[in-house]
C-alpha positions as protocol buffer text, in pm:
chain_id: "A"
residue {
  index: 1
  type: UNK
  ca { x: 0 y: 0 z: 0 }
}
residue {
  index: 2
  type: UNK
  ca { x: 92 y: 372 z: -81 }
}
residue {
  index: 3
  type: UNK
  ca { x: 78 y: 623 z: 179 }
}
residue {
  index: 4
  type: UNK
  ca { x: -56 y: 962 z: -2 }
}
residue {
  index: 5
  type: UNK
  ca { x: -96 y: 1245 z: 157 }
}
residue {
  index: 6
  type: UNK
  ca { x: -408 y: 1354 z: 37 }
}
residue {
  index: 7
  type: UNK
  ca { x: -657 y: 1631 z: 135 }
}
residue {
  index: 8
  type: UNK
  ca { x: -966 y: 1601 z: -120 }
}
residue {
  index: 9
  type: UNK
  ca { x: -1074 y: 1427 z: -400 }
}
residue {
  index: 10
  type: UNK
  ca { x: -1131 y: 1614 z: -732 }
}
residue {
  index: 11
  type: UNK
  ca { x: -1384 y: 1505 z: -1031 }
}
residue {
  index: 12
  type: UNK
  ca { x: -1459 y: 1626 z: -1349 }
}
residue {
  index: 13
  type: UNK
  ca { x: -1603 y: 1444 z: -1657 }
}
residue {
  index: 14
  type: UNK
  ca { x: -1963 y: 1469 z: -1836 }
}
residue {
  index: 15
  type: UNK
  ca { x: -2319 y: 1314 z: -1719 }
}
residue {
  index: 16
  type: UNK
  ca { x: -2133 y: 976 z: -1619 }
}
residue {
  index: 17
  type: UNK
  ca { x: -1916 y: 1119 z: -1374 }
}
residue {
  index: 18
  type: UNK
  ca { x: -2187 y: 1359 z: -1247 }
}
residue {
  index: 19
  type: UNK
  ca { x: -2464 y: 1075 z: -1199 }
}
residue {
  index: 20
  type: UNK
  ca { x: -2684 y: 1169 z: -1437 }
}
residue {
  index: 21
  type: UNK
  ca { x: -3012 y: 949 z: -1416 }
}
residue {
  index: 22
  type: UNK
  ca { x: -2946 y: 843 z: -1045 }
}
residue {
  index: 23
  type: UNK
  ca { x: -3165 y: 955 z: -764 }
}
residue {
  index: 24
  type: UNK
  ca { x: -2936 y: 1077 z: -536 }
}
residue {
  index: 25
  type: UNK
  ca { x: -2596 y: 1138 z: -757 }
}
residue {
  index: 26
  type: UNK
  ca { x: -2426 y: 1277 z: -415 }
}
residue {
  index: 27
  type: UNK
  ca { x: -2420 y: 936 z: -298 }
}
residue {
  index: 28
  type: UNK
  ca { x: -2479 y: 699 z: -574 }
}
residue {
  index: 29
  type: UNK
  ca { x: -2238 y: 826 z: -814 }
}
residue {
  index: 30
  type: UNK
  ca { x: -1904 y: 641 z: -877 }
}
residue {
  index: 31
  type: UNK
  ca { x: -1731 y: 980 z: -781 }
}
residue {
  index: 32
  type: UNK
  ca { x: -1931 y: 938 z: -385 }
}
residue {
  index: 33
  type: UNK
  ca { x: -1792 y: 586 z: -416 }
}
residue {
  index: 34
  type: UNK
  ca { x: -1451 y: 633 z: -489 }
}
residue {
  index: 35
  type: UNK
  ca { x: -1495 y: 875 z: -235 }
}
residue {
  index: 36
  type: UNK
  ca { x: -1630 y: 712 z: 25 }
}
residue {
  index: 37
  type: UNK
  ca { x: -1424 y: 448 z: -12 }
}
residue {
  index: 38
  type: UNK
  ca { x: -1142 y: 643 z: 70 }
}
residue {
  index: 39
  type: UNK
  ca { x: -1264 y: 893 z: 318 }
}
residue {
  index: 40
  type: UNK
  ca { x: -1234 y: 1198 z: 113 }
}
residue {
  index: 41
  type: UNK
  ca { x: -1438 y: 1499 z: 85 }
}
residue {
  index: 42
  type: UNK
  ca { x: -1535 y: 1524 z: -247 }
}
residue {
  index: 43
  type: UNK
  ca { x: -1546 y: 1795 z: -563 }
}
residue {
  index: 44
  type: UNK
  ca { x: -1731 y: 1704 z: -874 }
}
residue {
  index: 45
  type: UNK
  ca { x: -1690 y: 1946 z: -1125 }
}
residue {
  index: 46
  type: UNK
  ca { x: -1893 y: 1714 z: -1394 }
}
residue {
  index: 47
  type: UNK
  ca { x: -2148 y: 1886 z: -1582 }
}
residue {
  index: 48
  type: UNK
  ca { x: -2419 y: 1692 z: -1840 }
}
residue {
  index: 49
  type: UNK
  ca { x: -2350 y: 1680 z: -2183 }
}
residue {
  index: 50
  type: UNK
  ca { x: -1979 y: 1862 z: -2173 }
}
residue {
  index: 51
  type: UNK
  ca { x: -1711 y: 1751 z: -2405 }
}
residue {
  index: 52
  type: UNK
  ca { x: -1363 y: 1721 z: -2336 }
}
residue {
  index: 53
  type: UNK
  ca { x: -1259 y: 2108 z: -2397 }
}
residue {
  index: 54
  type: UNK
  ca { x: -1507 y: 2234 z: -2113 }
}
residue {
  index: 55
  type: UNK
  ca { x: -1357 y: 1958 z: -1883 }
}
residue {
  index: 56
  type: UNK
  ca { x: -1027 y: 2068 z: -1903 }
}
residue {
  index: 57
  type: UNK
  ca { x: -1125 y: 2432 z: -1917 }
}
residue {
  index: 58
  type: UNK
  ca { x: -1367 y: 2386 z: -1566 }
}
residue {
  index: 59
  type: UNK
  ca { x: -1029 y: 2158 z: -1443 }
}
residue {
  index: 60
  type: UNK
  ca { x: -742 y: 2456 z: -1477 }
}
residue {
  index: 61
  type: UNK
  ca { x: -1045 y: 2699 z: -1303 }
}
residue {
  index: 62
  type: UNK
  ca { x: -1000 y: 2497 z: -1025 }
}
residue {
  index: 63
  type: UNK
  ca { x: -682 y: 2451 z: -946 }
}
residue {
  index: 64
  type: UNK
  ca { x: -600 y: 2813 z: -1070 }
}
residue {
  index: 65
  type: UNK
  ca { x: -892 y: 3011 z: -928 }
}
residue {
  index: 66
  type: UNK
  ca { x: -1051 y: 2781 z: -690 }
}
residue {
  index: 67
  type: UNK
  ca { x: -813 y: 2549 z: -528 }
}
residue {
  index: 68
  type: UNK
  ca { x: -744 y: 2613 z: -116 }
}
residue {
  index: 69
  type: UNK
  ca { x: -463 y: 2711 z: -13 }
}
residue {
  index: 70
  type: UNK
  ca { x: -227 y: 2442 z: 67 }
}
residue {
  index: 71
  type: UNK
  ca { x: -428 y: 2132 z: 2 }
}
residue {
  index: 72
  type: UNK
  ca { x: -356 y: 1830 z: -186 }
}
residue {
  index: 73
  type: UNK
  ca { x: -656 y: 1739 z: -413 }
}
residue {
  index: 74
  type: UNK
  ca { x: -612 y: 1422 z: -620 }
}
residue {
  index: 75
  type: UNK
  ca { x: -777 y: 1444 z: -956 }
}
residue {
  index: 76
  type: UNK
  ca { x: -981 y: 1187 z: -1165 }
}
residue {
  index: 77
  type: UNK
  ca { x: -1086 y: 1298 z: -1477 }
}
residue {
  index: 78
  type: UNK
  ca { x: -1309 y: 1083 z: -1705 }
}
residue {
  index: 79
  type: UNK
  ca { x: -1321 y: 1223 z: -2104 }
}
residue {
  index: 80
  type: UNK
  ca { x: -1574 y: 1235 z: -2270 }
}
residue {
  index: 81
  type: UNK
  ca { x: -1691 y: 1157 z: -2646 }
}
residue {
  index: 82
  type: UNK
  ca { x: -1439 y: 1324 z: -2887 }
}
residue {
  index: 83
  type: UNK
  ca { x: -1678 y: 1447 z: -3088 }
}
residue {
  index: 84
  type: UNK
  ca { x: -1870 y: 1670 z: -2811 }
}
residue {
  index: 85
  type: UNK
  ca { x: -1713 y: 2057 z: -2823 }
}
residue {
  index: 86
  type: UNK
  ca { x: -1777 y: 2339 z: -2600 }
}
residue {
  index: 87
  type: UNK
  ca { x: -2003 y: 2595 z: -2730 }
}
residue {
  index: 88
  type: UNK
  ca { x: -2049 y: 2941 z: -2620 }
}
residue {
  index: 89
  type: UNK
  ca { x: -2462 y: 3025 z: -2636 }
}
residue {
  index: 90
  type: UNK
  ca { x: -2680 y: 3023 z: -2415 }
}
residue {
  index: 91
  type: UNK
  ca { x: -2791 y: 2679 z: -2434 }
}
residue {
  index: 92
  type: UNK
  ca { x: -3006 y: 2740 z: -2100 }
}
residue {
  index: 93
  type: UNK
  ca { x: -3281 y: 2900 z: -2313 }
}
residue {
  index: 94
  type: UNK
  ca { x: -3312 y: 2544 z: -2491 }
}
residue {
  index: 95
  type: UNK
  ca { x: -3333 y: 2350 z: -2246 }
}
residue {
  index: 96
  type: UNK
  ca { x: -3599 y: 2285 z: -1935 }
}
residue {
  index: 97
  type: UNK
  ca { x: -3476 y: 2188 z: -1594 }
}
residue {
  index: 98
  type: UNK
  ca { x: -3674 y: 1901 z: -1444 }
}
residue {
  index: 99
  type: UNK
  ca { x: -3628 y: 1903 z: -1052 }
}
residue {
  index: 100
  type: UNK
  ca { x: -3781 y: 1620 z: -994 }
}
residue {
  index: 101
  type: UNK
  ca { x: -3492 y: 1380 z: -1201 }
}
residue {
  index: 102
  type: UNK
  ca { x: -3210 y: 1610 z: -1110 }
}
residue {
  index: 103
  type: UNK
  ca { x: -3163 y: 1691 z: -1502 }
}
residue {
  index: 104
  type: UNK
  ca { x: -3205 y: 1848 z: -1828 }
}
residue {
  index: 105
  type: UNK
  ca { x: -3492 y: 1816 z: -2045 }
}
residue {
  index: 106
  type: UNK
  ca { x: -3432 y: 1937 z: -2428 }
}
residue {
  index: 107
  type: UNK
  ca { x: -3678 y: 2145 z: -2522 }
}
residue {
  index: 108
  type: UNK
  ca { x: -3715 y: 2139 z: -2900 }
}
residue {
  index: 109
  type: UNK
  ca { x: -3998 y: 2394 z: -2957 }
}
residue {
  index: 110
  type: UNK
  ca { x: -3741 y: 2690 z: -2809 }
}
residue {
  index: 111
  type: UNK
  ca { x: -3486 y: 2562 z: -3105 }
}
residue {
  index: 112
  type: UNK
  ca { x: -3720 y: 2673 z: -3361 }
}
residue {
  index: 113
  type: UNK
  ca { x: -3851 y: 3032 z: -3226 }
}
């Protein structure tokens, strides 16, 4: 065994790595998992539907902007699809938050006004 000192655990990837689908992502998510299983606190930068350009762009926010002072995060990052790029619109406008399954819903008729 490896002894790392290690302060907090740091995720970023698409839906996948956020829990997209699950009912309670905070806990059911491989991120909580991997996690738990440690017994780190946790940071999961995943957001739905991002391709690999916003993950690394949301990563170096972190540790440049974001990251404490002093800790020692260990990062797992999960790509996503090669074909998905980052886009800068306001896809909000297009899309309908459903609270009740903790995502997205697309909302075609808004495409076409």
């Amino acid at each position: 065994m490896i002894d790392v000192d290690v302060t907090h655990l740091v995720v970023n990837g698409c839906s996948w790595t956020y829990g997209e689908g699950l009912e309670n992502p905070n806990k059911e998510a491989w991120p909580a998992l991997l996690a738990n299983h440690f017994g780190l606190p946790i940071v999961n930068l995943a957001v739905q539907g991002c391709g690999n350009q916003s993950i690394t762009r949301r990563t170096f926010e972190y540790v440049y902007e974001n990251l404490p002072t002093g800790s020692k995060p260990f990062f797992v990052i999960s790509w996503s699809q090669d074909a998905r790029k980052e886009e800068t619109i306001d896809w909000v406008k297009n899309y309908e938050y459903e609270k009740n399954n903790n995502s997205f819903k697309h909302n075609i008729s808004k495409l076409f006004t």
